[in-house]
PDB file of N, CA, C, O and CB in Angstrom:
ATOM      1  N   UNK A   1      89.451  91.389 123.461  1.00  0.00           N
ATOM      2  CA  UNK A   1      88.480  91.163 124.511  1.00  0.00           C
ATOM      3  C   UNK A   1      88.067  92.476 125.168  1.00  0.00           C
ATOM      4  O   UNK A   1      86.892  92.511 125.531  1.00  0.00           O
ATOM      5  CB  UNK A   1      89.043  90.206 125.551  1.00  0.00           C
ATOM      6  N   UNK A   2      88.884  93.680 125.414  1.00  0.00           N
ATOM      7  CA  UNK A   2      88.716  94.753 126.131  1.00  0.00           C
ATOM      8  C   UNK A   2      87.575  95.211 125.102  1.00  0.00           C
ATOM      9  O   UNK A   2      86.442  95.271 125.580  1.00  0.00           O
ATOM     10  CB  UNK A   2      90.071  95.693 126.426  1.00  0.00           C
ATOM     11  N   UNK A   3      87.704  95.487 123.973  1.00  0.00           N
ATOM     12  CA  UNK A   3      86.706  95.692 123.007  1.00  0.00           C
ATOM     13  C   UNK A   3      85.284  95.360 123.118  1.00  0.00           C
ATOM     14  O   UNK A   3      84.387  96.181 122.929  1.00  0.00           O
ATOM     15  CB  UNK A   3      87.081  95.124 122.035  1.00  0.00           C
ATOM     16  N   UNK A   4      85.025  93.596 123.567  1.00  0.00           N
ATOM     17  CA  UNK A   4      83.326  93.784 123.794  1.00  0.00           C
ATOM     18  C   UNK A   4      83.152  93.976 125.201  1.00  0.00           C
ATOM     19  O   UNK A   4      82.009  94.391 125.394  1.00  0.00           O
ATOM     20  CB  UNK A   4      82.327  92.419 123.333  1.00  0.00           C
ATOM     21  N   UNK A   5      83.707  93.868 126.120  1.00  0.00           N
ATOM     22  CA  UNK A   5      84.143  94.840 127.754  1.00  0.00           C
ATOM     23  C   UNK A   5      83.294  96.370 127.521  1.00  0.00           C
ATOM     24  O   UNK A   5      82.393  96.927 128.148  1.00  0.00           O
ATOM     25  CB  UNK A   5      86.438  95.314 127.939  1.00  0.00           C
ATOM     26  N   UNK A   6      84.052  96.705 126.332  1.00  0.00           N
ATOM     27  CA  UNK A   6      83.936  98.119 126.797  1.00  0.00           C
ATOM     28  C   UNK A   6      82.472  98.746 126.312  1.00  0.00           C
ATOM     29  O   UNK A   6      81.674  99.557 126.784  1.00  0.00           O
ATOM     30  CB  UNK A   6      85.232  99.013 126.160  1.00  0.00           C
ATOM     31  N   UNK A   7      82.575  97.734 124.825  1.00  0.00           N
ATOM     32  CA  UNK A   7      81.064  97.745 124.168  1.00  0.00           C
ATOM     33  C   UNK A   7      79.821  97.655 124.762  1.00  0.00           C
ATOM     34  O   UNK A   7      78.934  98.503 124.665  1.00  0.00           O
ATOM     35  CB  UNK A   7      80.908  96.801 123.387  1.00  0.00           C
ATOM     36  N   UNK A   8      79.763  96.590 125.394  1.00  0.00           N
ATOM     37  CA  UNK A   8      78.738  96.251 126.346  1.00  0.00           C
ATOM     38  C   UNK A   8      78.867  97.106 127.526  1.00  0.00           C
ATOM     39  O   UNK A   8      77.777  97.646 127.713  1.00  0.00           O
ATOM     40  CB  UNK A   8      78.793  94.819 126.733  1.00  0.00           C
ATOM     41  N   UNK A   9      79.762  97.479 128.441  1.00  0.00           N
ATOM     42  CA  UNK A   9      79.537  98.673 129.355  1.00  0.00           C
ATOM     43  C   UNK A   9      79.186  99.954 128.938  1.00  0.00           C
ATOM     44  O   UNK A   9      78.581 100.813 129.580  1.00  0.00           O
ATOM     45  CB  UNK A   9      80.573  98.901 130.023  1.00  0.00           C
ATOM     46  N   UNK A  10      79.572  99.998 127.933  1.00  0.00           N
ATOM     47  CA  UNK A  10      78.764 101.607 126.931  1.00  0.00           C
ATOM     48  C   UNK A  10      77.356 101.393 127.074  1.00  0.00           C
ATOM     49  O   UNK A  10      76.535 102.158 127.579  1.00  0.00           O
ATOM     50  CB  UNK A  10      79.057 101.748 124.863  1.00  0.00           C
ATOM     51  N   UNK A  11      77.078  99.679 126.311  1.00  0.00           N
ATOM     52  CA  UNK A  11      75.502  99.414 125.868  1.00  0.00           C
ATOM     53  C   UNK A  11      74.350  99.752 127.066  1.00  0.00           C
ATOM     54  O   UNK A  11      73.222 100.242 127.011  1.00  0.00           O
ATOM     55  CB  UNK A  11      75.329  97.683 125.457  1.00  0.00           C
ATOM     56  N   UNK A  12      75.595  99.007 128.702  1.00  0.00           N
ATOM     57  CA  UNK A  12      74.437  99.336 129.433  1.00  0.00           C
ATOM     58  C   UNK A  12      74.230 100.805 129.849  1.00  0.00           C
ATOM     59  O   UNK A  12      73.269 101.503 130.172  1.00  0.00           O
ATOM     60  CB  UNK A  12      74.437  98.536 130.574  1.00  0.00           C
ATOM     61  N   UNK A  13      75.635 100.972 129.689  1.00  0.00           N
ATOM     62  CA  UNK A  13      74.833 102.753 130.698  1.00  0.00           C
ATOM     63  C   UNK A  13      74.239 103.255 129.962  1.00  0.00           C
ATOM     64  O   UNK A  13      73.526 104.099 130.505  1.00  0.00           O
ATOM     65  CB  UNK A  13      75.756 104.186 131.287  1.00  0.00           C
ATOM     66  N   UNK A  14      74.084 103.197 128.660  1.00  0.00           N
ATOM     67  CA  UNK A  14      73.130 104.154 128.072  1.00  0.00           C
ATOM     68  C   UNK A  14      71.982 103.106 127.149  1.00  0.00           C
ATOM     69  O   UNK A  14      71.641 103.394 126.001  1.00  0.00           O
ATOM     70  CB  UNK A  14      74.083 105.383 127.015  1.00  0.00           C
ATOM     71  N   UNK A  15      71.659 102.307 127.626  1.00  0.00           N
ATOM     72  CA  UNK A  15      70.501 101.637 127.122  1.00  0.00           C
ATOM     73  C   UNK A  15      68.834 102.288 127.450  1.00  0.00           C
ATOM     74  O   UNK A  15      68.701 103.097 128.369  1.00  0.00           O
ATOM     75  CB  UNK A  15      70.682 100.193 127.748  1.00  0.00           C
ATOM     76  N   UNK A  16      68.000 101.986 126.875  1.00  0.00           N
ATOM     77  CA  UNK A  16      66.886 102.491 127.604  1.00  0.00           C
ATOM     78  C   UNK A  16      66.436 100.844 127.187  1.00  0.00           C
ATOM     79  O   UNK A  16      66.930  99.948 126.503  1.00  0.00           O
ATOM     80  CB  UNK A  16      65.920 104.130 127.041  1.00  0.00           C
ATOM     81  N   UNK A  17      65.244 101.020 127.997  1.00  0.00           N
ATOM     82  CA  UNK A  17      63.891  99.801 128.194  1.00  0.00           C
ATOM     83  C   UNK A  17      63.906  98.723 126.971  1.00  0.00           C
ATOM     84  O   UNK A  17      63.805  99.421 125.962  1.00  0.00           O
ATOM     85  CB  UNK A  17      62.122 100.654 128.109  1.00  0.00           C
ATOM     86  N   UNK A  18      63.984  97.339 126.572  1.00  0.00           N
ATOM     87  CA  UNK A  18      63.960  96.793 125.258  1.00  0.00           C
ATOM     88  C   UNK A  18      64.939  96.727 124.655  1.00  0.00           C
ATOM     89  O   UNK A  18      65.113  95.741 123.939  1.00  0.00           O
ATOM     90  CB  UNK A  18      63.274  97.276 124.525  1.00  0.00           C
ATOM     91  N   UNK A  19      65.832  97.654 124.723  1.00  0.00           N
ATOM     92  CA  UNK A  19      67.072  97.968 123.947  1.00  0.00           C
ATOM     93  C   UNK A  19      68.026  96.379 123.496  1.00  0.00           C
ATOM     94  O   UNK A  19      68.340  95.641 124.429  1.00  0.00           O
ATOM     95  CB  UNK A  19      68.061  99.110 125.073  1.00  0.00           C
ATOM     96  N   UNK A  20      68.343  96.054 122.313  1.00  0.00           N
ATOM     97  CA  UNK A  20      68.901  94.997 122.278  1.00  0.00           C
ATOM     98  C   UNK A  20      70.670  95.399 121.628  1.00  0.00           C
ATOM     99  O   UNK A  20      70.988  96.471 121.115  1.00  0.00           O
ATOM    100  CB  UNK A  20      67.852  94.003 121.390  1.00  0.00           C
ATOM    101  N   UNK A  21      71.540  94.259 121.838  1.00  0.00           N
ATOM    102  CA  UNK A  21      72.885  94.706 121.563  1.00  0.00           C
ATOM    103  C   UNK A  21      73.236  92.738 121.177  1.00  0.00           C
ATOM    104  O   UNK A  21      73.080  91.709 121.834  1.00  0.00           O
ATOM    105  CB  UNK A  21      73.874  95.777 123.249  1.00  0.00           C
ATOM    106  N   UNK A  22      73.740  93.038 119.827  1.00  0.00           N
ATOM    107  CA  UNK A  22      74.026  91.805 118.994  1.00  0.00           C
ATOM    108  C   UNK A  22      75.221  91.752 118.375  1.00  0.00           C
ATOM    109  O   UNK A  22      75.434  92.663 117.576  1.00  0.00           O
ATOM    110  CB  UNK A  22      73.123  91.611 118.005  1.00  0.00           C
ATOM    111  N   UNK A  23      76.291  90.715 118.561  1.00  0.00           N
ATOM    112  CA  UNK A  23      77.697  90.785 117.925  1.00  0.00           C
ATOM    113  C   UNK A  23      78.010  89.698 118.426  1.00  0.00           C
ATOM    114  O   UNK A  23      77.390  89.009 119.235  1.00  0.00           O
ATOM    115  CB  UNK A  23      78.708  91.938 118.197  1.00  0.00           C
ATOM    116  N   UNK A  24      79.572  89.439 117.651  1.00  0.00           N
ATOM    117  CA  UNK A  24      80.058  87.978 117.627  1.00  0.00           C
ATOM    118  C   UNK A  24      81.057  88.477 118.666  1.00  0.00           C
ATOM    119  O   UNK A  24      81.635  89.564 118.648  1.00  0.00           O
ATOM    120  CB  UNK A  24      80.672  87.186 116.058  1.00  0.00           C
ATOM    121  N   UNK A  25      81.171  87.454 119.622  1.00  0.00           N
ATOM    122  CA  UNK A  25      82.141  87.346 120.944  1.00  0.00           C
ATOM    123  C   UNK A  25      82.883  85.780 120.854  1.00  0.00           C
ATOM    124  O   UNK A  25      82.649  84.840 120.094  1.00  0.00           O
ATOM    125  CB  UNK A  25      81.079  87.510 122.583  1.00  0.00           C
ATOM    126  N   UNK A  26      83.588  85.890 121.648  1.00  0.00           N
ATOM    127  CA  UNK A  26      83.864  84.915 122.168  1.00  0.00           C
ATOM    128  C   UNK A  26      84.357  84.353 123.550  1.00  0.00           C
ATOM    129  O   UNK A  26      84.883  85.235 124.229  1.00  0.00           O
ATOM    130  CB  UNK A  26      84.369  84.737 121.525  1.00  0.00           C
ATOM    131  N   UNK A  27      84.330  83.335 124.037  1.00  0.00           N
ATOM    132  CA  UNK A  27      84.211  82.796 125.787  1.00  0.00           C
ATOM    133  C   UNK A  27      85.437  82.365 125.746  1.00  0.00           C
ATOM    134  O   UNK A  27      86.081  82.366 124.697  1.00  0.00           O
ATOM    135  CB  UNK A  27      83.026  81.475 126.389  1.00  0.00           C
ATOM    136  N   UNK A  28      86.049  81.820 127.208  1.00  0.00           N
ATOM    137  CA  UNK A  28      86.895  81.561 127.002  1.00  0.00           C
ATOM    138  C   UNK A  28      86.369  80.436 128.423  1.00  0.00           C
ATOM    139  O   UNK A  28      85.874  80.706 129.516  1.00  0.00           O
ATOM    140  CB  UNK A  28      88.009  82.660 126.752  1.00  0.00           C
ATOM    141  N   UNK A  29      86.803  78.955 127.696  1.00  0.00           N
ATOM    142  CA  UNK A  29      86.540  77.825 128.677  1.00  0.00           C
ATOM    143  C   UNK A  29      86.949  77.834 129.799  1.00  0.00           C
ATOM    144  O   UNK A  29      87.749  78.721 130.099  1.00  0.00           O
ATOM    145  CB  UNK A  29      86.913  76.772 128.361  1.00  0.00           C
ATOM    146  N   UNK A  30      86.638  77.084 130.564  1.00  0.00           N
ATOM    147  CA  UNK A  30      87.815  76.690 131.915  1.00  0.00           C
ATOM    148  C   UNK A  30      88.557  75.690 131.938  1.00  0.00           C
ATOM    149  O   UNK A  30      89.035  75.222 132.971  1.00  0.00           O
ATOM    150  CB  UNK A  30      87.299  76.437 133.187  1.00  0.00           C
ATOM    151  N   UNK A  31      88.746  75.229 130.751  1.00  0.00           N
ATOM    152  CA  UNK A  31      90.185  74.052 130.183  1.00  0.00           C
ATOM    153  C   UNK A  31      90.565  74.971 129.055  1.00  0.00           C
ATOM    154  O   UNK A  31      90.951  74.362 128.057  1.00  0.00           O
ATOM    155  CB  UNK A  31      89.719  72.066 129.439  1.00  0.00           C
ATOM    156  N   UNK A  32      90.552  76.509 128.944  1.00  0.00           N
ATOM    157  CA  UNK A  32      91.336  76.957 128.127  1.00  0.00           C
ATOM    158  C   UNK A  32      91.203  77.193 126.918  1.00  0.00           C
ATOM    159  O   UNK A  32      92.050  77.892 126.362  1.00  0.00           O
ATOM    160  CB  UNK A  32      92.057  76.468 128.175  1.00  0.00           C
ATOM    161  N   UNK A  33      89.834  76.543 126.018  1.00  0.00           N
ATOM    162  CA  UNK A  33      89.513  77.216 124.457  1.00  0.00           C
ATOM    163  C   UNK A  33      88.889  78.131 124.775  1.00  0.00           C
ATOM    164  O   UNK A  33      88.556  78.581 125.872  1.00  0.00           O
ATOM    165  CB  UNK A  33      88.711  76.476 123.324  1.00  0.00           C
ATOM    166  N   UNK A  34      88.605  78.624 123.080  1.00  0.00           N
ATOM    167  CA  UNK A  34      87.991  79.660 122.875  1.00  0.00           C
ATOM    168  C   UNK A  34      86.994  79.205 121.764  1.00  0.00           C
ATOM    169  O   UNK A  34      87.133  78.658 120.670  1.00  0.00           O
ATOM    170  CB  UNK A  34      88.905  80.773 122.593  1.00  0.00           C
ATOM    171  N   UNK A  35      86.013  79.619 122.436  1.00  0.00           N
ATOM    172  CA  UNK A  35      84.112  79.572 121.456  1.00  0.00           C
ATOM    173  C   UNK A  35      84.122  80.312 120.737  1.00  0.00           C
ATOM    174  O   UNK A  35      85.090  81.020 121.014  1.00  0.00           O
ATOM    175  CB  UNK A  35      82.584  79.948 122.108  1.00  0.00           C
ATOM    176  N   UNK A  36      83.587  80.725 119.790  1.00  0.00           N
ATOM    177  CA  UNK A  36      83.023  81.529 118.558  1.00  0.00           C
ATOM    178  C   UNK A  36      81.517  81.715 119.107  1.00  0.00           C
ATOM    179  O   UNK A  36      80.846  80.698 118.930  1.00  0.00           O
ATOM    180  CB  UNK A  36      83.126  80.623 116.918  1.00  0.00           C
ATOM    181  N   UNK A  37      80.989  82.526 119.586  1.00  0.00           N
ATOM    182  CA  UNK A  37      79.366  82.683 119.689  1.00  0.00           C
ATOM    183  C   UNK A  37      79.117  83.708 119.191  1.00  0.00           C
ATOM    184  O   UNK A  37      80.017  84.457 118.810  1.00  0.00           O
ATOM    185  CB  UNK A  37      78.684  82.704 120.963  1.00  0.00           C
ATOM    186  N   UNK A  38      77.467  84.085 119.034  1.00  0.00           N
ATOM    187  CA  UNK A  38      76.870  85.291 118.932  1.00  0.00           C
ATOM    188  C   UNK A  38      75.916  85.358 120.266  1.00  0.00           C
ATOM    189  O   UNK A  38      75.154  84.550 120.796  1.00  0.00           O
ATOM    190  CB  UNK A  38      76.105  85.419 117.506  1.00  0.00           C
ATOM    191  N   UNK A  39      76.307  86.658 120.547  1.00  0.00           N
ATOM    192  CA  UNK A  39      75.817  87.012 121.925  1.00  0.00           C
ATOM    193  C   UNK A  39      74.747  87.943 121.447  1.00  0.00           C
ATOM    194  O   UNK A  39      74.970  88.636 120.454  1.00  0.00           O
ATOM    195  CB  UNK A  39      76.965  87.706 123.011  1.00  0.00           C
ATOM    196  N   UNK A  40      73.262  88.033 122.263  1.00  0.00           N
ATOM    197  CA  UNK A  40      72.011  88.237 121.959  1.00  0.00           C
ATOM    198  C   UNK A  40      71.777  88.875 123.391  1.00  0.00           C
ATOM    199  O   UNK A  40      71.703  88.094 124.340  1.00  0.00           O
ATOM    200  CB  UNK A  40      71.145  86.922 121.449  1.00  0.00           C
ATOM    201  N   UNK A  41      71.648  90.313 123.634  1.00  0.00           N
ATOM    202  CA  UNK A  41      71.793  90.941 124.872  1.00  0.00           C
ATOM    203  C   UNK A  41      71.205  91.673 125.105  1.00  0.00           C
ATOM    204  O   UNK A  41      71.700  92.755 124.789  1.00  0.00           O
ATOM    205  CB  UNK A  41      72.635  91.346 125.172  1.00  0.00           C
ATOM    206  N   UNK A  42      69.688  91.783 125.832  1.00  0.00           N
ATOM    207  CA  UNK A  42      68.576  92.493 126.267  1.00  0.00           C
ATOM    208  C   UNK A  42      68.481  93.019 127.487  1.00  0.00           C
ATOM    209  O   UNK A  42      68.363  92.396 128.542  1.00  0.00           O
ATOM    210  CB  UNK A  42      67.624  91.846 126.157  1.00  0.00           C
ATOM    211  N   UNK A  43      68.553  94.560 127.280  1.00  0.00           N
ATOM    212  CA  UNK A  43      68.316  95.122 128.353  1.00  0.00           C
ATOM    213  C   UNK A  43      66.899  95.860 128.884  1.00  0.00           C
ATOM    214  O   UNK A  43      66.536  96.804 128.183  1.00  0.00           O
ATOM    215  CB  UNK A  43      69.236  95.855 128.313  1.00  0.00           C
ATOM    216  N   UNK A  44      66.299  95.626 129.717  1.00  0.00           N
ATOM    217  CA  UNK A  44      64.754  95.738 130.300  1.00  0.00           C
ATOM    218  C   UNK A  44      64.962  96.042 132.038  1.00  0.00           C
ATOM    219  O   UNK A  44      65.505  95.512 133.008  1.00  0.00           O
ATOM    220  CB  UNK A  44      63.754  94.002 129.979  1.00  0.00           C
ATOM    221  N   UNK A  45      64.188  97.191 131.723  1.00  0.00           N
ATOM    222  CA  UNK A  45      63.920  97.779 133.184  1.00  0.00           C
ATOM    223  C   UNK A  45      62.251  97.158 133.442  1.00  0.00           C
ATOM    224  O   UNK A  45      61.219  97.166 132.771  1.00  0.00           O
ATOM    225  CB  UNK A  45      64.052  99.830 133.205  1.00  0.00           C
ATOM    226  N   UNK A  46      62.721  96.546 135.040  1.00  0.00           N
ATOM    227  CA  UNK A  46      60.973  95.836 135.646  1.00  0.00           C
ATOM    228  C   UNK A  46      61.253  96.703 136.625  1.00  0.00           C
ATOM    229  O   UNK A  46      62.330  97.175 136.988  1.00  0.00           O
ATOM    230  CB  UNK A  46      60.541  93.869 136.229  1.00  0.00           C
ATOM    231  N   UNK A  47      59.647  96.931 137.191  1.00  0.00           N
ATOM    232  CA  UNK A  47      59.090  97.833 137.878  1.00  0.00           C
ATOM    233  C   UNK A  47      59.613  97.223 139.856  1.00  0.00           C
ATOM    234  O   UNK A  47      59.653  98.035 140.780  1.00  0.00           O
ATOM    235  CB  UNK A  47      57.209  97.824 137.275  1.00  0.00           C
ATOM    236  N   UNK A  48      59.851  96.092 139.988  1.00  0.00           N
ATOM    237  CA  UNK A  48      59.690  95.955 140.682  1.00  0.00           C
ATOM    238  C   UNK A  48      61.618  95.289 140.948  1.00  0.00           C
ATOM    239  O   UNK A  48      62.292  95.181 141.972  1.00  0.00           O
ATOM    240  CB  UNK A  48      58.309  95.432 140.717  1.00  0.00           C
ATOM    241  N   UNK A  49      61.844  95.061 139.857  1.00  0.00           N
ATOM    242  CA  UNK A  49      63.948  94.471 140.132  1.00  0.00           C
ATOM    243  C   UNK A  49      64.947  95.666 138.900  1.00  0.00           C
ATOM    244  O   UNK A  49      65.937  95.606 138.170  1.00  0.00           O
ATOM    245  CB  UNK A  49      64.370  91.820 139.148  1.00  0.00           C
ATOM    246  N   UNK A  50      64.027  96.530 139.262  1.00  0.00           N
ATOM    247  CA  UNK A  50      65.125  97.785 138.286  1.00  0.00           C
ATOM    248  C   UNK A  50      65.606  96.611 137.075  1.00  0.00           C
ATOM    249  O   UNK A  50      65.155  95.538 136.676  1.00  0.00           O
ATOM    250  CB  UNK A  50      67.042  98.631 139.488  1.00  0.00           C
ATOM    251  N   UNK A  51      66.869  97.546 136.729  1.00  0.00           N
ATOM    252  CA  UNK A  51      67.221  97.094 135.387  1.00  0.00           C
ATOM    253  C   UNK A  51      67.954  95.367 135.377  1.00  0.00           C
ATOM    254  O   UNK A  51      68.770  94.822 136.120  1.00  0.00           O
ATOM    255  CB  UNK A  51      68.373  98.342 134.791  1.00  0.00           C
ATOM    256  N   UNK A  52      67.164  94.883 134.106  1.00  0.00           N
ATOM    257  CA  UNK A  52      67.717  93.563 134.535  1.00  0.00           C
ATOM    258  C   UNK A  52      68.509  93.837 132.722  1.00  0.00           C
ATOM    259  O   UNK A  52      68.244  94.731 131.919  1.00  0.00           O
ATOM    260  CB  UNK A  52      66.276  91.882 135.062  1.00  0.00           C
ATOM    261  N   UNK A  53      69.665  92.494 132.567  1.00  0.00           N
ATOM    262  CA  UNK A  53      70.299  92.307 131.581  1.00  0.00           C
ATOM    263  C   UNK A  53      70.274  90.957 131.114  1.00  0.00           C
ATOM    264  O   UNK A  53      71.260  90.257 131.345  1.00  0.00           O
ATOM    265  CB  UNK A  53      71.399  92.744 131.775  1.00  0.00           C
ATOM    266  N   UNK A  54      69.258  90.460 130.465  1.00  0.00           N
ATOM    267  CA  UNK A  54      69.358  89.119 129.747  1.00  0.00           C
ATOM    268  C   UNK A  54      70.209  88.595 128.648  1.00  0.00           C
ATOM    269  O   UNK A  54      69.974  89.271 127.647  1.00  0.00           O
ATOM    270  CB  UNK A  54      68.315  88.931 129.300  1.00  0.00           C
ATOM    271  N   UNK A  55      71.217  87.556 128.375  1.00  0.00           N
ATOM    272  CA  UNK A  55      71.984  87.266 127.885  1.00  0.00           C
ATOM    273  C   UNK A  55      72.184  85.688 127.250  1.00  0.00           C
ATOM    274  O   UNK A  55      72.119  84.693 127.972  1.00  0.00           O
ATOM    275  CB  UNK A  55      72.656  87.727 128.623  1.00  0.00           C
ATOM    276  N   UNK A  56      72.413  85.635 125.916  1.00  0.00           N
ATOM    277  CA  UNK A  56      72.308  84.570 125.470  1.00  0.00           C
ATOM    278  C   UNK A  56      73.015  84.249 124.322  1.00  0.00           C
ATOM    279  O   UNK A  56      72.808  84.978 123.352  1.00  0.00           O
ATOM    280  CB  UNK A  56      71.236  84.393 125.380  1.00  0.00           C
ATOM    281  N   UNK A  57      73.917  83.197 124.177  1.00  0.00           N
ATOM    282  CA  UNK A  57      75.034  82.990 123.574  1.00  0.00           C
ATOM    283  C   UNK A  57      74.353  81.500 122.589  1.00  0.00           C
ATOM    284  O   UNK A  57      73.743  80.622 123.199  1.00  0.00           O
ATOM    285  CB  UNK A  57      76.441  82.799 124.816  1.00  0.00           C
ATOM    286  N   UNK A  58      74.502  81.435 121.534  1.00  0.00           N
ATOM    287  CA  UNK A  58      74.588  80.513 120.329  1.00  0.00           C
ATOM    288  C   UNK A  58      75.718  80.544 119.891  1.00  0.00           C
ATOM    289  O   UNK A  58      76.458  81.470 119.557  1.00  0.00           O
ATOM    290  CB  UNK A  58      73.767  80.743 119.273  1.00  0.00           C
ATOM    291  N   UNK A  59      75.894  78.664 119.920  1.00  0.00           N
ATOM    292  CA  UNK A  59      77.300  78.287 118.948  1.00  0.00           C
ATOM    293  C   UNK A  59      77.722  78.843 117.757  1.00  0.00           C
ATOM    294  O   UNK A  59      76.878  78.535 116.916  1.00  0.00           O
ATOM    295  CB  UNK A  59      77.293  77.037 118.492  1.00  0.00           C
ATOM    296  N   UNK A  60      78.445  79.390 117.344  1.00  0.00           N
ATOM    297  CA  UNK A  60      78.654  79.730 115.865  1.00  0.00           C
ATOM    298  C   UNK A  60      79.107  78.513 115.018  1.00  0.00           C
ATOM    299  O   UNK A  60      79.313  78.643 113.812  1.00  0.00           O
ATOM    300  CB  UNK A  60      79.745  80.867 115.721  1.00  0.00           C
TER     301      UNK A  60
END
């Protein structure tokens, strides 16, 4: 888990505008499983709410 933690905090500090970041993760429920997803992770700077980070997870 520290692994896509650290991945994705790399991705954002050094992302620029559009930049996308794609890999298999996984969640962890609040009764305790664990999901298999692919996480789909867009980073976009707006002019008016600085940098935003859109995020989106499909079942594997």
């Amino acid at each position: 888990m520290n692994s896509v933690k650290e991945e994705f905090t790399d991705f954002v500090e050094s992302a620029v505008d559009e930049e996308r970041f794609r890999g298999d993760c996984q969640i962890l429920t609040a009764d305790a499983r664990t999901l298999r997803v692919f996480c789909d992770i867009k980073y976009s700077v707006n002019q008016r709410y600085g940098a935003l980070v859109y995020i989106s997870f499909v079942l594997n």
